[in-house]
N, CA, C and O atoms as a MOPAC input file, in Angstrom:
PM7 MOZYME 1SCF
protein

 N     31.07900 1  -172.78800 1    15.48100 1
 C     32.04800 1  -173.00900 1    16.53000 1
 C     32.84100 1  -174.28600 1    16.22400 1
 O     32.28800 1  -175.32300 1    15.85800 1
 N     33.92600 1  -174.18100 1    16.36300 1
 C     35.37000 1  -175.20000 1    16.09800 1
 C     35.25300 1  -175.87600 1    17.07700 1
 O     35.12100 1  -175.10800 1    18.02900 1
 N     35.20600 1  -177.58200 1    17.61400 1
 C     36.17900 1  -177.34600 1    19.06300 1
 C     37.08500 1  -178.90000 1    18.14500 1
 O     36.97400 1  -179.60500 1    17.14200 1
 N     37.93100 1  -178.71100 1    19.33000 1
 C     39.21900 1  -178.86100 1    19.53100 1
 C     38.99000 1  -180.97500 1    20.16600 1
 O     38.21800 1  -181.60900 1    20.88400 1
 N     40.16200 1  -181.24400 1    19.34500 1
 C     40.01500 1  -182.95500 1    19.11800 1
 C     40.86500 1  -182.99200 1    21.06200 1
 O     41.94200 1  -182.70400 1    21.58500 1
 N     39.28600 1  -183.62900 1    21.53800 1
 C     39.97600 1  -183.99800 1    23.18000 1
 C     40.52000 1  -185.36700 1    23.09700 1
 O     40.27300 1  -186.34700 1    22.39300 1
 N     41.29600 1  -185.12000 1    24.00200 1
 C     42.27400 1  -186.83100 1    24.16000 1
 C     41.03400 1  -187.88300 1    24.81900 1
 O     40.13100 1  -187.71100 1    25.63800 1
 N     41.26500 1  -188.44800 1    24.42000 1
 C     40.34400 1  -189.87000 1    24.52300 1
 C     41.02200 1  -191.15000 1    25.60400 1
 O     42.08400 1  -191.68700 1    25.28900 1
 N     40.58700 1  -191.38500 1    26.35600 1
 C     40.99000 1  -192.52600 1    27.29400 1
 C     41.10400 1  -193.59100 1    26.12000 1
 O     40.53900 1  -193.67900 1    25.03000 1
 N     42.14900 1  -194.44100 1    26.83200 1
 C     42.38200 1  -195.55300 1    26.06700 1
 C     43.18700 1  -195.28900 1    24.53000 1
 O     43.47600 1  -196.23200 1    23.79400 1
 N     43.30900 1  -194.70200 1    24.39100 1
 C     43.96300 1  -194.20800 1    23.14700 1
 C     45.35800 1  -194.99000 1    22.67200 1
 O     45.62600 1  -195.73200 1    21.72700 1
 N     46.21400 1  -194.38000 1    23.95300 1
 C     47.81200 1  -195.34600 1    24.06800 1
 C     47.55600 1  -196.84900 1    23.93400 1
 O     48.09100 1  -197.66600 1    23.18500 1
 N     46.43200 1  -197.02600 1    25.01300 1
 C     46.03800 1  -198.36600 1    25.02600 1
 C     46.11400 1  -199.36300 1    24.08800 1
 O     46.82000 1  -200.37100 1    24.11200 1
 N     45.08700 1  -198.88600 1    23.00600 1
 C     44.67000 1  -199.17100 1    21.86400 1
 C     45.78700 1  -199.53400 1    21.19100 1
 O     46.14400 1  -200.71000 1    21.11200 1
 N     46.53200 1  -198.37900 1    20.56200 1
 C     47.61800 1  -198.50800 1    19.56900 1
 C     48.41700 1  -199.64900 1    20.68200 1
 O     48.53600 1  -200.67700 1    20.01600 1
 N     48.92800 1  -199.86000 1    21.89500 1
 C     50.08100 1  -200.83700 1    22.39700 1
 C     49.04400 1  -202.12000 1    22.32000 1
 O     49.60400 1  -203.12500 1    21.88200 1
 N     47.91700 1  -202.26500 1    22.59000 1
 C     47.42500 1  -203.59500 1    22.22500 1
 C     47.37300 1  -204.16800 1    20.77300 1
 O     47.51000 1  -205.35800 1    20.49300 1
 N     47.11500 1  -202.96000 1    19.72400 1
 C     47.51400 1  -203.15700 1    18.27900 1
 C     49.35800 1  -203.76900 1    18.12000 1
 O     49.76500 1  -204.75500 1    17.50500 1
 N     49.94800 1  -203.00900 1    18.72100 1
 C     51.05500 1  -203.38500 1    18.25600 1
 C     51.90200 1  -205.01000 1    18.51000 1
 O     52.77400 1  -205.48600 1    17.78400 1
 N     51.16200 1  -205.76900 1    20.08400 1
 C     50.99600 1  -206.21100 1    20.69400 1
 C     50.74900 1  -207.81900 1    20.03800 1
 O     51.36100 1  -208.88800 1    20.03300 1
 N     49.43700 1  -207.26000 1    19.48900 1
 C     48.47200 1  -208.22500 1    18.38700 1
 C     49.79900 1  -208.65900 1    16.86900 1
 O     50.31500 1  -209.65300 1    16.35900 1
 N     49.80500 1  -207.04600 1    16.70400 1
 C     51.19600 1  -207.76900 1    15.76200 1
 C     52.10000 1  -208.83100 1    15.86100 1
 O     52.12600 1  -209.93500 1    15.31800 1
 N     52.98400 1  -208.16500 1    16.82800 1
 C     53.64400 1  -209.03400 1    16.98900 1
 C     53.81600 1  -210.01200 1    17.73100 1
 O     54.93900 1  -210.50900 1    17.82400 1
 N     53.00000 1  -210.39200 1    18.26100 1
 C     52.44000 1  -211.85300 1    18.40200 1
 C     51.47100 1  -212.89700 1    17.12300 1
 O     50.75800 1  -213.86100 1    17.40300 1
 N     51.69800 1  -212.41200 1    15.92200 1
 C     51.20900 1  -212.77000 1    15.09100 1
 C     49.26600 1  -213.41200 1    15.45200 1
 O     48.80300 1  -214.55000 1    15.37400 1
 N     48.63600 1  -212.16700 1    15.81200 1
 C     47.30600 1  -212.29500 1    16.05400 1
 C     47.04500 1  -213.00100 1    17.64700 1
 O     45.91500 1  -213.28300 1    18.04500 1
 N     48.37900 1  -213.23900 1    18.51300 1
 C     47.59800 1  -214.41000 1    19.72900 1
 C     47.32300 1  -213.60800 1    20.53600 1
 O     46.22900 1  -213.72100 1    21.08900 1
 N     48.45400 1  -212.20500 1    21.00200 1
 C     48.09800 1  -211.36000 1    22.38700 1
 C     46.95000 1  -209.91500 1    21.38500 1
 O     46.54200 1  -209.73100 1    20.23800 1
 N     46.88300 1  -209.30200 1    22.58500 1
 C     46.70200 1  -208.02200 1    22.22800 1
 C     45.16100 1  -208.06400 1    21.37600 1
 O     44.42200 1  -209.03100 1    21.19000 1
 N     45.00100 1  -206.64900 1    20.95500 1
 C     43.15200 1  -206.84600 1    20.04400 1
 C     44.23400 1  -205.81900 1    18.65000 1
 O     45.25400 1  -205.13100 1    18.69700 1
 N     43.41700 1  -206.18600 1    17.72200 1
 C     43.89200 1  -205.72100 1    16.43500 1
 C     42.73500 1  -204.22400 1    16.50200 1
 O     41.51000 1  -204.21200 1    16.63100 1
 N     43.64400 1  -203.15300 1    16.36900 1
 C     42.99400 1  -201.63600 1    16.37200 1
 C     41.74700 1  -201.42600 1    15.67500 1
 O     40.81900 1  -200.70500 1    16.04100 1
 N     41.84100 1  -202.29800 1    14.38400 1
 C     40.86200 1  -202.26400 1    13.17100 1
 C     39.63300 1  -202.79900 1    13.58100 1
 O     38.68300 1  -202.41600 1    12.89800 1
 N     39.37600 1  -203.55900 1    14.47800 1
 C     38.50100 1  -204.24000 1    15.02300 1
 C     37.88000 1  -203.48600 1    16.22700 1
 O     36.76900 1  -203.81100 1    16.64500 1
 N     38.59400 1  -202.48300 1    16.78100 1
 C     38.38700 1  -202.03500 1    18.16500 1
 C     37.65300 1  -200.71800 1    16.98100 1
 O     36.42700 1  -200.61800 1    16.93200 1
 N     38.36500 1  -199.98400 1    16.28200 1
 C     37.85300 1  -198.76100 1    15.69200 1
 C     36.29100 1  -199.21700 1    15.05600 1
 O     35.36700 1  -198.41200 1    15.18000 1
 N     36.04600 1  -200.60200 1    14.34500 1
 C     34.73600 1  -200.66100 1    13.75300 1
 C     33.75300 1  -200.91900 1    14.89000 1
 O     32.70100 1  -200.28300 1    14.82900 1
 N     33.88100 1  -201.53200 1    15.64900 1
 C     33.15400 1  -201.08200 1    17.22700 1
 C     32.81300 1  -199.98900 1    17.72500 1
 O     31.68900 1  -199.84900 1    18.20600 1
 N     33.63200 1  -199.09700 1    17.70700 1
 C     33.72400 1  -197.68500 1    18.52100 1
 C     32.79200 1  -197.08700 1    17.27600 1
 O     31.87600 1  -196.42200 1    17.76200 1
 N     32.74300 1  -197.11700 1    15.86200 1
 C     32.51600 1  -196.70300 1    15.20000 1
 C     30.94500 1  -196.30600 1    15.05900 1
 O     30.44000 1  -195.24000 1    14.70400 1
 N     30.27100 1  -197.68400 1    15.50900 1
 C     28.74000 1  -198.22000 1    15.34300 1
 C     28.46000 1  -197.09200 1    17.43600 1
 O     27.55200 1  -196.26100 1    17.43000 1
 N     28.90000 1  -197.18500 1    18.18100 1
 C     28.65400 1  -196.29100 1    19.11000 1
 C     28.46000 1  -195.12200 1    18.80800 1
 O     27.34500 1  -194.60100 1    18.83600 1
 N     30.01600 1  -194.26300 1    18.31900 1
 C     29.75300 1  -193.15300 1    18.87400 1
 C     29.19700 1  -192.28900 1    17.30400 1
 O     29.48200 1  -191.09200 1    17.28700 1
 N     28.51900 1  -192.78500 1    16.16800 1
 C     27.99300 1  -192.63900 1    15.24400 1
 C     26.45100 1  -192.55100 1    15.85100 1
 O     25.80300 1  -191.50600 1    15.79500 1
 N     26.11000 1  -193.37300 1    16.24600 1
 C     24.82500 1  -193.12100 1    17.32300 1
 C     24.59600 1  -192.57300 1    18.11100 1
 O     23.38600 1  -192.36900 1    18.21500 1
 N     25.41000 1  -192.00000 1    19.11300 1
 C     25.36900 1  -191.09600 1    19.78100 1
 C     25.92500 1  -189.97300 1    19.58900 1
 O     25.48000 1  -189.06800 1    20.29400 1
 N     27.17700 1  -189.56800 1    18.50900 1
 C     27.75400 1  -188.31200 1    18.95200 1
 C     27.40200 1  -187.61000 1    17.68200 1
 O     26.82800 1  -186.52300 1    17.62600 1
 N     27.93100 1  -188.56900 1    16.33100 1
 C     27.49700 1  -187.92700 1    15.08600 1
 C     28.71700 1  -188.17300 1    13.92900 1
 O     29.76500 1  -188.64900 1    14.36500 1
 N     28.64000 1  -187.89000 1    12.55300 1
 C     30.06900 1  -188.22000 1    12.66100 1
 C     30.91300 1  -187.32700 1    12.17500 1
 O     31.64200 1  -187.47400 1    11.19400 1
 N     30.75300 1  -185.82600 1    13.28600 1
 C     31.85400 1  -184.85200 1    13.10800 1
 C     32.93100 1  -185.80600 1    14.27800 1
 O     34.13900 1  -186.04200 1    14.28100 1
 N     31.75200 1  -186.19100 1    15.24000 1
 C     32.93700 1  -186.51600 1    16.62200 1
 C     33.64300 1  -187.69200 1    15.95500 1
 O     34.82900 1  -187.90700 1    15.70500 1
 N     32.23300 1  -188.55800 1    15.69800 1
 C     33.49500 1  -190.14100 1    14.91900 1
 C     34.79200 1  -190.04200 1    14.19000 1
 O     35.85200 1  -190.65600 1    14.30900 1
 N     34.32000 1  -188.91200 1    13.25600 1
 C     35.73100 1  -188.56500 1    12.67600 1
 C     37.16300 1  -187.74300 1    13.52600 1
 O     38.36000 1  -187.95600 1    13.33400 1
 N     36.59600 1  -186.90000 1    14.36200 1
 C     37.78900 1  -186.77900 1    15.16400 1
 C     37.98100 1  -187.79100 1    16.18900 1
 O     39.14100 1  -187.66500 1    16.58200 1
 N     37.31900 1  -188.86700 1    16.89800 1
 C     37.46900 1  -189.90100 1    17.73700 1
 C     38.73900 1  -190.83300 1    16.49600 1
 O     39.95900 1  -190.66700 1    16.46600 1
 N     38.20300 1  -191.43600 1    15.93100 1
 C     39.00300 1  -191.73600 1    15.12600 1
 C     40.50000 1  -191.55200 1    14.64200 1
 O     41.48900 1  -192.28300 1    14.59500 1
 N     40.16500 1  -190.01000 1    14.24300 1
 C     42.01200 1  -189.45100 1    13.93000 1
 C     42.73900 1  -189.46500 1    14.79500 1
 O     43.95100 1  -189.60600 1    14.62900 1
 N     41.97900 1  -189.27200 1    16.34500 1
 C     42.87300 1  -189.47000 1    17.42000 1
 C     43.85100 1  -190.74100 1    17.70600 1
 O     45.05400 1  -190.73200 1    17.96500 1
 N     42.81600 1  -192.00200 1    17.55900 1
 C     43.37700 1  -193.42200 1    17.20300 1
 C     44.21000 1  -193.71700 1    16.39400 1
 O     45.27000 1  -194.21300 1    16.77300 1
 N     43.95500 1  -193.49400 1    15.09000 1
 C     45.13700 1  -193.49400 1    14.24700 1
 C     46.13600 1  -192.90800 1    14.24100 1
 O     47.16000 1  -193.36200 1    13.73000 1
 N     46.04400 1  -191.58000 1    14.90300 1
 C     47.60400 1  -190.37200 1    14.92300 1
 C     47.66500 1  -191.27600 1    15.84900 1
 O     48.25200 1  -192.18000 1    15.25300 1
 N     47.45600 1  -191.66300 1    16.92400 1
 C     48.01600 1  -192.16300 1    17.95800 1
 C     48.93600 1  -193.88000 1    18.11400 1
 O     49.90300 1  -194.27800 1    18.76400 1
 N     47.82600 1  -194.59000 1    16.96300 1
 C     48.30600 1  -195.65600 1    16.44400 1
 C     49.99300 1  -195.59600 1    15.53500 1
 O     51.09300 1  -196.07500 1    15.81000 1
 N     49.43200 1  -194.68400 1    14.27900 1
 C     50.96700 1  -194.32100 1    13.71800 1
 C     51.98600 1  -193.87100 1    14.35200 1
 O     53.09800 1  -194.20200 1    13.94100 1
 N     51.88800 1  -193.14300 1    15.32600 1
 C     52.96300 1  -192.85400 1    16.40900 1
 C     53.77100 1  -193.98600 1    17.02900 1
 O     54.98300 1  -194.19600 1    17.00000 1
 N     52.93200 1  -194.55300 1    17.50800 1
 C     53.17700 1  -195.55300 1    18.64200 1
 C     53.96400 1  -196.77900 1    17.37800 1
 O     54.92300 1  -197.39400 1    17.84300 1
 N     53.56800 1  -197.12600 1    15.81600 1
 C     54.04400 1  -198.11300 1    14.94800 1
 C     55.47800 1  -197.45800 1    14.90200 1
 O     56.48400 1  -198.08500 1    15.23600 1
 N     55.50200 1  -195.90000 1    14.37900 1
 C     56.64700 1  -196.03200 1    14.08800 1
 C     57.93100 1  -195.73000 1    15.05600 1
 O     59.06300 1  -195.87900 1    14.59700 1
 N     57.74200 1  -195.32500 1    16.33300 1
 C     58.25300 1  -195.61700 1    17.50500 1
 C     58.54900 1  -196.97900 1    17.54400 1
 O     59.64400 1  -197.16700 1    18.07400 1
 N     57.75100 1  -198.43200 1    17.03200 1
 C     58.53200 1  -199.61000 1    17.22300 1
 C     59.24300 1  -200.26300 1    16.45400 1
 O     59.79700 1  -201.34000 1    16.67500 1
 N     59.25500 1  -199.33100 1    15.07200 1
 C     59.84100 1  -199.61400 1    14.03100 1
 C     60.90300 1  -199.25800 1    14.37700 1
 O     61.76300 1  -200.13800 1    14.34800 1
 N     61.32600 1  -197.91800 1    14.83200 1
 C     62.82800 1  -197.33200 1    15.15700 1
 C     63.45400 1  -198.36400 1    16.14700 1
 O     64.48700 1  -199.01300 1    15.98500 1
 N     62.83400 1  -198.36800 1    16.91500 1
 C     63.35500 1  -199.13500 1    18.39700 1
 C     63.98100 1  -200.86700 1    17.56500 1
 O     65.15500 1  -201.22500 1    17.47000 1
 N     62.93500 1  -201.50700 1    17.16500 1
 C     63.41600 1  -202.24000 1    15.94300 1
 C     64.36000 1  -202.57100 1    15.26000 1
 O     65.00600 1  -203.61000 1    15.12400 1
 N     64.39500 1  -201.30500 1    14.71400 1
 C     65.65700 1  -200.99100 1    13.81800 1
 C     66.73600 1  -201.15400 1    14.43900 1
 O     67.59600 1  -201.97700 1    14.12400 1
 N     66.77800 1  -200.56400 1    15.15900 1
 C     67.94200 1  -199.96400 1    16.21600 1
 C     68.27300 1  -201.17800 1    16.95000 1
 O     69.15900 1  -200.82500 1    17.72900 1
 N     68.01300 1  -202.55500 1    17.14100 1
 C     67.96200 1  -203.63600 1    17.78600 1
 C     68.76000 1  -204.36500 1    16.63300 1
 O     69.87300 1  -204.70800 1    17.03400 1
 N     68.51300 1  -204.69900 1    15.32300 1
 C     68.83400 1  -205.22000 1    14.50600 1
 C     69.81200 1  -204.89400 1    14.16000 1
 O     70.33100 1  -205.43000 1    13.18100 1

């Protein structure tokens, strides 16, 4: 049986506090990389790591989204 990558609370979160962290050169926000090796040591213990790995891709598709959404916006400013 397949199932299907569920949306994860905090997700948006994540990636706008990553982006956040950027560009504030490390003062606001939490850096994603740090939040994912956390989450990592959890849900490896509890879920396994078919889920870690889709918990994960969710973060990152969600992270890359949200980067290059501020890259355009960015751009488009400059």
């Amino acid at each position: 049986m397949v199932m299907r990558l569920k949306p994860m609370r905090g997700v948006d979160d994540t990636a706008r506090r990553h982006i956040e962290f950027i560009k504030s050169r490390g003062e606001k926000g939490i850096s994603a990389t740090g939040s994912l090796a956390s989450l990592e040591k959890v849900i490896m213990e509890d879920l396994g790591i078919l889920e870690t790995l889709r918990t994960e891709y969710s973060v990152i598709e969600a992270l890359a989204s949200a980067m290059k959404a501020e890259i355009e916006r960015m751009e488009e400013e400059s």
